[in-house]
C-alpha positions in Angstrom: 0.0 0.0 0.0 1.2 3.5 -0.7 1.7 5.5 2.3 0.5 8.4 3.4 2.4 11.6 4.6 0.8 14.6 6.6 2.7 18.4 6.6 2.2 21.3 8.6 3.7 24.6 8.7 4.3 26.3 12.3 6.1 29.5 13.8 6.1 32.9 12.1 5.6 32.9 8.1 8.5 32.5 5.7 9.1 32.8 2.4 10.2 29.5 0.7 7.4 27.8 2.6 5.5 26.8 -0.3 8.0 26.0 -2.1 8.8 23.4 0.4 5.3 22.1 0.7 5.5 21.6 -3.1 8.5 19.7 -2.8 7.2 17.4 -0.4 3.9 17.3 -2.2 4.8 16.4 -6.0 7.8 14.4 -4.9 5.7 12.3 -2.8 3.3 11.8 -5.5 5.2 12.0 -8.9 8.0 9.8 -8.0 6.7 7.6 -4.7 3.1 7.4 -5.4 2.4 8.9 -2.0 -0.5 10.3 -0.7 -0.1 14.3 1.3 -2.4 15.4 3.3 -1.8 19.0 4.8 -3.2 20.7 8.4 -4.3 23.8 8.7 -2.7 26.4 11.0 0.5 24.2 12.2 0.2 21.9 15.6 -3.8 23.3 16.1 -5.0 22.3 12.9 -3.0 18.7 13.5 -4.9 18.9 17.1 -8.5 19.6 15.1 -7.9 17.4 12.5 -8.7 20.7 10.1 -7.0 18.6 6.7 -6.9 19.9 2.9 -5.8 17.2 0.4 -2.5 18.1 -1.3 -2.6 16.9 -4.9 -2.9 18.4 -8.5 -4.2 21.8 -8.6 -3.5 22.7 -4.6 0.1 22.1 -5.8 0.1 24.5 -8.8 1.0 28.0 -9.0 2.1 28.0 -5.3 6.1 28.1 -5.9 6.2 31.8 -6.5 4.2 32.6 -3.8 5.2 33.7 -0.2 3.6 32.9 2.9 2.0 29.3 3.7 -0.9 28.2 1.9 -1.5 26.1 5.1 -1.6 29.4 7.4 0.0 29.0 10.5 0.2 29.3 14.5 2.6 29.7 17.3 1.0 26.9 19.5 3.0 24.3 21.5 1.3 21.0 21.5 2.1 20.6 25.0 0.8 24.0 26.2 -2.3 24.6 23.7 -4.3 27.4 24.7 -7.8 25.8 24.9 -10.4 27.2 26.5 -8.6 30.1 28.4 -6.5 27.6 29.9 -2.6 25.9 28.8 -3.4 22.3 28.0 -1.3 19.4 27.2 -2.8 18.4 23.8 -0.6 15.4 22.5 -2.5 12.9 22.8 -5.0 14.7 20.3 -2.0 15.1 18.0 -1.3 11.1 18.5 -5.5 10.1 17.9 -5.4 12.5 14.5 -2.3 10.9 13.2 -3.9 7.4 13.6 -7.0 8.3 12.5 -5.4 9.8 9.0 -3.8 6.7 9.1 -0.4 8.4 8.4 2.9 6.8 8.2 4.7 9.9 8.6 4.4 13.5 9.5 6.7 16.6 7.9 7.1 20.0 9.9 8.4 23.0 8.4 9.4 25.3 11.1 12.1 27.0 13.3 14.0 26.5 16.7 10.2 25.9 18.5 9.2 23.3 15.6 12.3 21.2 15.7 11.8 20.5 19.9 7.7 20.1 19.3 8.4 17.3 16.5 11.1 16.3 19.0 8.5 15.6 21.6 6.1 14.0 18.9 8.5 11.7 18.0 8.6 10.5 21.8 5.1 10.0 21.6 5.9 7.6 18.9 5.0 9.5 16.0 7.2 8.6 12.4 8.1 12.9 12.7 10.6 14.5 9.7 11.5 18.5 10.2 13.0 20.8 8.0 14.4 24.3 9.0 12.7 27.4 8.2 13.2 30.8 9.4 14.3 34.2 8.4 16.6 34.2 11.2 18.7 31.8 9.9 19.6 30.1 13.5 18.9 26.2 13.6 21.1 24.8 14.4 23.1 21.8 12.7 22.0 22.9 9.0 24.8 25.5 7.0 21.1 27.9 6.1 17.1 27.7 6.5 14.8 28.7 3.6 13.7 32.3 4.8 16.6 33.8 5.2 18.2 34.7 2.1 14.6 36.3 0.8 14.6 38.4 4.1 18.3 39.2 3.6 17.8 40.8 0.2 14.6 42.9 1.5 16.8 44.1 4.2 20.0 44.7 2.3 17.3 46.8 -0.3 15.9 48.9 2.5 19.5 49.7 3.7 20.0 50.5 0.2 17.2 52.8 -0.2 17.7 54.3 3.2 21.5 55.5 2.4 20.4 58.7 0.0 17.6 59.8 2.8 20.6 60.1 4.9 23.0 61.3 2.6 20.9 64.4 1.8 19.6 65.1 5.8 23.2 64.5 7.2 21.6 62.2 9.5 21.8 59.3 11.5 19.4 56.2 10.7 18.8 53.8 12.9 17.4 50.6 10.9 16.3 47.9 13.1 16.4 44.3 11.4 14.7 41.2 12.8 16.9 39.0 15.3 16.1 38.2 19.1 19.0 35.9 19.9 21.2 35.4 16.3 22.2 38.6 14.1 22.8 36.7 10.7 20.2 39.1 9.3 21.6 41.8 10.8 25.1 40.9 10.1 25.0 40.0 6.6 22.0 43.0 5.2 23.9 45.4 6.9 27.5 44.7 5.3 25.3 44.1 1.8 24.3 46.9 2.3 27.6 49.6 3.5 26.1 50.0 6.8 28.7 52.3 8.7 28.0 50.1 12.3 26.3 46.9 12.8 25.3 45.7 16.4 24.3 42.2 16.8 22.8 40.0 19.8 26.0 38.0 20.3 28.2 41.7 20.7 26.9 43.6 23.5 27.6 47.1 22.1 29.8 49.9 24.0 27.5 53.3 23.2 30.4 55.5 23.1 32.2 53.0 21.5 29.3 53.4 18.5 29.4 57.4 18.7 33.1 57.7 18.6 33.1 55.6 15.1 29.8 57.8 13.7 32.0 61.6 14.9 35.0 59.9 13.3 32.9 59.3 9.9 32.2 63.2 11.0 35.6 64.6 11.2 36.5 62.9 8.0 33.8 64.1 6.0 30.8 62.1 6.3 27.8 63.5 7.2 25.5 60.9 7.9 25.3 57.0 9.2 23.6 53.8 8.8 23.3 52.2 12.2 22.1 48.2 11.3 20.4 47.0 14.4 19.0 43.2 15.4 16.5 43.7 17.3 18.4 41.8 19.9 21.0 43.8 20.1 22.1 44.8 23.7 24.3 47.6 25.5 27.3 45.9 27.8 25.2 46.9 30.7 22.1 45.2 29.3 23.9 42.0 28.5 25.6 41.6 32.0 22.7 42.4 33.7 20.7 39.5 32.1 23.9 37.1 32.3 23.9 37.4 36.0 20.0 36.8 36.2 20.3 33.9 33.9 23.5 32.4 36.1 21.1 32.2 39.4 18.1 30.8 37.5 20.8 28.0 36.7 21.9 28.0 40.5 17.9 28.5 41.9 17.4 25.3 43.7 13.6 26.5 45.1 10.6 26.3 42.9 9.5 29.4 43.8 13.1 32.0 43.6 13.2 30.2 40.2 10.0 31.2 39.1 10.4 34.8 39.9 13.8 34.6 38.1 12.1 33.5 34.9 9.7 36.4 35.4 12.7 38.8 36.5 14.3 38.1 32.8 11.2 38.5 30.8 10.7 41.8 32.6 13.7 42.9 32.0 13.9 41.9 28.6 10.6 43.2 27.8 12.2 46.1 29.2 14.4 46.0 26.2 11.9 46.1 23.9 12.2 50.0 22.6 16.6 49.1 22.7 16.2 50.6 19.3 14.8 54.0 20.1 16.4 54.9 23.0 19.9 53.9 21.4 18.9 56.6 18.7 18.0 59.2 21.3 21.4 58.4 22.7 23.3 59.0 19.7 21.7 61.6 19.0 22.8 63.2 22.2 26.4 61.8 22.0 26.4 63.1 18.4 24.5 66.3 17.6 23.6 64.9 14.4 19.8 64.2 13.9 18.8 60.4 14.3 15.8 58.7 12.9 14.5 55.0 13.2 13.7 52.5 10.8 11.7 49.2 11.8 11.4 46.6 8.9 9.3 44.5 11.2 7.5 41.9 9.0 8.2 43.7 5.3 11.0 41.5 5.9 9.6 38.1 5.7 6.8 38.8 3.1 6.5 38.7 -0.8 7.8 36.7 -3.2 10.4 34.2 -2.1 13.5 34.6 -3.7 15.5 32.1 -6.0 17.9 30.8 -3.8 14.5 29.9 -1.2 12.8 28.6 -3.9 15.7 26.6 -4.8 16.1 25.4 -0.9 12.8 24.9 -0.3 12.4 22.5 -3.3 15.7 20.7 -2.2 15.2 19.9 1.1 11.4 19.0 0.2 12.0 16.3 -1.8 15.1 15.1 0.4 12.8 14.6 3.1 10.5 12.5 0.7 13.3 10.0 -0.6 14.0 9.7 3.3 10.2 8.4 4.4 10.6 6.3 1.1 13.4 4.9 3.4 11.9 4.6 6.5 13.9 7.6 7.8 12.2 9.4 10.8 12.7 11.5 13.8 15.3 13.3 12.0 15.5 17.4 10.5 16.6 17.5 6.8 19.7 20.1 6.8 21.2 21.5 4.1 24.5 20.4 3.5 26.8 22.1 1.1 24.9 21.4 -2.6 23.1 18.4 -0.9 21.4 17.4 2.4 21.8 15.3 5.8 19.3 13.7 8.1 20.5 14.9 11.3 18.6 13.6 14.7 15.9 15.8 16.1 18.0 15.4 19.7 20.9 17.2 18.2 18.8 20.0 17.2 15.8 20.4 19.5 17.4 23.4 22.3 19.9 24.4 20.1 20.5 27.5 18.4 23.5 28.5 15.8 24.5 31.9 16.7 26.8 34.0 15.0 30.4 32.9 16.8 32.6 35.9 17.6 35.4 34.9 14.7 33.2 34.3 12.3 34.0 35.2 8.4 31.4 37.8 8.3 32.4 39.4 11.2 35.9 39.4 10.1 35.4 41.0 6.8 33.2 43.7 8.1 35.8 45.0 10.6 38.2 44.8 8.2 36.0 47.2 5.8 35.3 49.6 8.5 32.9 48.8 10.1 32.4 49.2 14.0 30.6 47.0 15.5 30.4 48.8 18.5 32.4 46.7 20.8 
């Protein structure tokens, strides 16, 4: 009998997502005579059973576009918001897997998907991953599909921004999407000529950043690009939240642990406006005008770009020669021109973060630019 594969898309948007799905979908069914059946709105739809059949015409026409054409959600199957209330809901999961009578399930999602297909898979569920996000930070795979689409709409926006700042002899302050990993950051802002780059895994020196932008001053140059992740934190900021997240690793009571968990999401919500009070600040350190940019989601919308569409289709039909094998419980990474199955354990908790010699960050010092430490 021919088996039958469900997929579900979960975590923010991406583009390349479709392209994926495709993958999956005409592989499965041009060359393994497999049947794909897709849930709505990631693990909720897979918890309601809300199914479309994937085949023919629900195939066609999608590669170009971005998005999901299986919407998506944020939920956790293990904390499902149900009724006002957190609920454990995989043993839902497990009753609409067997009911679909599936032999495997495919998730296309990020750093939160690869630990909830992790936790399927201990339920006993045949589970296959494969790593999406803008952010570019899964570990154990060399990219994700997302993340060179969002790279070019943040490189173009840099672009754009440059002769706005050229002719107002100002400062601008573009903030680019990255909590805990400043890929985008890192590689838009070089792309693009940005004069400093600050980057989650640099805390930043503020007078450090304002000495570089009155040296570009005293040489001539009246205005700066300032390339933020939204991650990005001062050396005060970063110490502060290392010592917090030091005793919530030494908290031995319930309770002190609790309120350490709540003490770091205070204070990093605290964070949250990082962006505009570092332009006040150099504005004040400065005397030149600053402004702020936020890309927000511009930057993971619209038409995936080639190289996604390219990844996408890749790892899509990787993952289906893998089921045709019996392969499971594993992420498909990009490897080089090729892939590699690599166990959900090794992935699941793990993030790739931009390390402190890295080629990128090597080349943009050695172009000029500060980045602020």
């Amino acid at each position: 009998m021919s088996k039958q594969i469900g997929i579900l898309t979960a975590g923010g948007d991406s583009p390349g997502l479709n392209a994926a799905i495709r993958g999956v979908g005409k592989s499965a069914q041009g060359t393994y005579g497999m049947r794909v059946i897709g849930f709505r709105d990631g693990f909720r739809g897979l918890t309601e059973n809300r199914t479309m059949r994937l085949e023919g015409d629900s195939l066609s026409g999608i590669l170009t576009k971005g998005g999901t054409i299986l919407g998506t959600s944020r939920d956790k199957p293990h904390k499902m918001l149900i009724g006002g209330k957190r609920q454990d809901m995989t043993d839902a999961i497990v009753e609409t897997y067997e009911a679909n009578h599936l032999d495997a399930l495919v998730c296309l999602g990020g750093g939160g998907t690869q630990k909830n297909a992790l936790r399927l898979k201990e339920k006993g569920l045949n589970v296959i991953t494969l790593p999406k996000t803008i952010d570019n930070d899964v570990a154990l795979t060399d990219t994700t599909f997302g993340f060179d689409t969002a790279l070019g709409i943040a490189t173009d926006a840099i672009d754009r921004l440059h002769s706005t700042a050229h002719s107002h002899h100002r400062i601008i302050v573009v903030e680019i999407m990255g909590h805990r990993a400043g890929w985008l950051a890192l590689g838009a802002g070089i792309a693009g000529g940005a004069d400093v780059i600050l980057l989650p895994e640099l805390p930043y020196d503020i007078e450090k950043v304002s000495e570089a932008i009155r040296g570009r001053v005293k040489s001539g140059k009246s205005f700066s690009i300032v390339a933020v992740a939204e991650g990005a934190l001062s050396v005060d900021q970063a110490s502060r939240i290392a010592k917090l997240q030091q005793d919530l690793l030494n908290a031995t009571d319930k309770a002190e642990h609790k309120a350490l968990k709540a003490l770091i999401a205070e204070q990093e919500s605290d964070y949250a406006d990082n962006t505009l009070r570092l332009s006040r600040q150099l504005e004040q350190l400065t005397g030149l005008e600053s402004r702020v940019t936020i890309l927000g989601h511009l930057q993971r919308g619209g038409t995936p770009s080639a190289t996604d569409r390219l990844l996408g289709t890749r790892l899509g039909t990787a993952c289906t020669q893998l089921i045709a094998d019996g392969r499971y419980g594993v992420m498909v990474a990009a490897r080089g021109e090729g892939t590699e199955p690599v166990p959900l354990e090794q992935v699941a908790g793990n993030k790739k973060l931009l390390p402190p010699d890295h080629p990128w960050i090597e080349s943009a010092r050695m172009v000029g630019t500060s980045l602020g430490d």
